[in-house]
C-alpha positions as CSV (number, residue, x, y, z in Angstrom):
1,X,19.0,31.2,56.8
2,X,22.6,30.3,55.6
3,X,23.9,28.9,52.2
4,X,25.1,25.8,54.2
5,X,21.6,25.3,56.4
6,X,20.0,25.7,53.0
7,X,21.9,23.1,51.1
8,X,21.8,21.0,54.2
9,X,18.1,21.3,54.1
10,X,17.9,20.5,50.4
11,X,20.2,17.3,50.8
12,X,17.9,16.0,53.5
13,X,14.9,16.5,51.6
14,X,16.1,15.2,48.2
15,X,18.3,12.8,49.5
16,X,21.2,13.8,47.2
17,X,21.9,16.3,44.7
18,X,19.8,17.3,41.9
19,X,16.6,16.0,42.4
20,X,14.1,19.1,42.0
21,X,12.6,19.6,46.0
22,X,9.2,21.4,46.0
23,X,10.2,24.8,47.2
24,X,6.6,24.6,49.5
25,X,8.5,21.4,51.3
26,X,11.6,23.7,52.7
27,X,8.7,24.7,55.2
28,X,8.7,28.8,55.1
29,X,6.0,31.3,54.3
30,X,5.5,32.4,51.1
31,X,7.7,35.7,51.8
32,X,10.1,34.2,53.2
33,X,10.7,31.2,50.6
34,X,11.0,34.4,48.1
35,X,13.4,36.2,49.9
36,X,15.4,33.6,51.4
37,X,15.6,32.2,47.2
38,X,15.6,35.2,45.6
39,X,19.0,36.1,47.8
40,X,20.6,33.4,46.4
41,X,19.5,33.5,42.9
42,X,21.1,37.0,43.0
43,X,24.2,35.9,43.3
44,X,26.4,34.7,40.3
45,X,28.6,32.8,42.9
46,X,25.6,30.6,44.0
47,X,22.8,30.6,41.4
48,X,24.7,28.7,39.2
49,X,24.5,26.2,41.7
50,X,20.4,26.5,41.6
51,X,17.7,24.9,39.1
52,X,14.5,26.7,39.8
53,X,11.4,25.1,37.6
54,X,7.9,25.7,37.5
55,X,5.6,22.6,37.5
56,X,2.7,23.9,35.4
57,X,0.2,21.7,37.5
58,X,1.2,23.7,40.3
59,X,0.8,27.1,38.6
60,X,-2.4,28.2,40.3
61,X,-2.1,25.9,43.5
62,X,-1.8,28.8,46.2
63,X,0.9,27.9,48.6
64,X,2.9,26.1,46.0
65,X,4.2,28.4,43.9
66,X,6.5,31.2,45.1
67,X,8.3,34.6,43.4
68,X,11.6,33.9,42.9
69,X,12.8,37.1,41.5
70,X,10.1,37.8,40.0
71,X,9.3,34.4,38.2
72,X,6.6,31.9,39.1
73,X,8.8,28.9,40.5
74,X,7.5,25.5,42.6
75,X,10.7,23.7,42.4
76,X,14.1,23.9,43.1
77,X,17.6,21.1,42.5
78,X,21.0,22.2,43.4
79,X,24.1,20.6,42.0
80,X,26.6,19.2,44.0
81,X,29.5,21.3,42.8
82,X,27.9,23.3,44.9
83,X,30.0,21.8,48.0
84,X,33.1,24.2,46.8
85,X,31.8,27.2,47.9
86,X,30.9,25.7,51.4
């Protein structure tokens, strides 16, 4: 999945930018919710873009919290400067 299908997604689900979307709600398995966000963490271009958070309710809730990089994350808000690099 694309930067632009991702933020597309995100927008729908939040209804606007920065309001944190529960990374479980994008609809992908855990592996690929990992992958797909750990791609764009990786890069400096777009992470700055992405606010990943942890909702400590959610911490031992399997199927809501996913590796992002390593690092226990169940939510996730992008900003909409984000638009620039579209």
């Amino acid at each position: 999945m694309n930067l632009r299908a991702i933020v597309e997604k995100y927008r729908t689900l939040a209804g606007g930018f920065g309001i944190p979307v529960a990374l479980a709600d994008f609809g992908f398995t855990p592996a690929e919710t990992g992958r797909i966000f750990s791609l764009f963490d990786e890069d400096y271009h777009i992470s700055r873009f992405f606010h990943f958070t942890l909702d400590p309710a959610l911490e031992k809730v399997p199927g809501r919290t996913y590796r992002i990089n390593s690092f226990a994350q169940s939510h996730v808000s992008i900003d909409a400067e984000i638009a620039g690099i579209l």
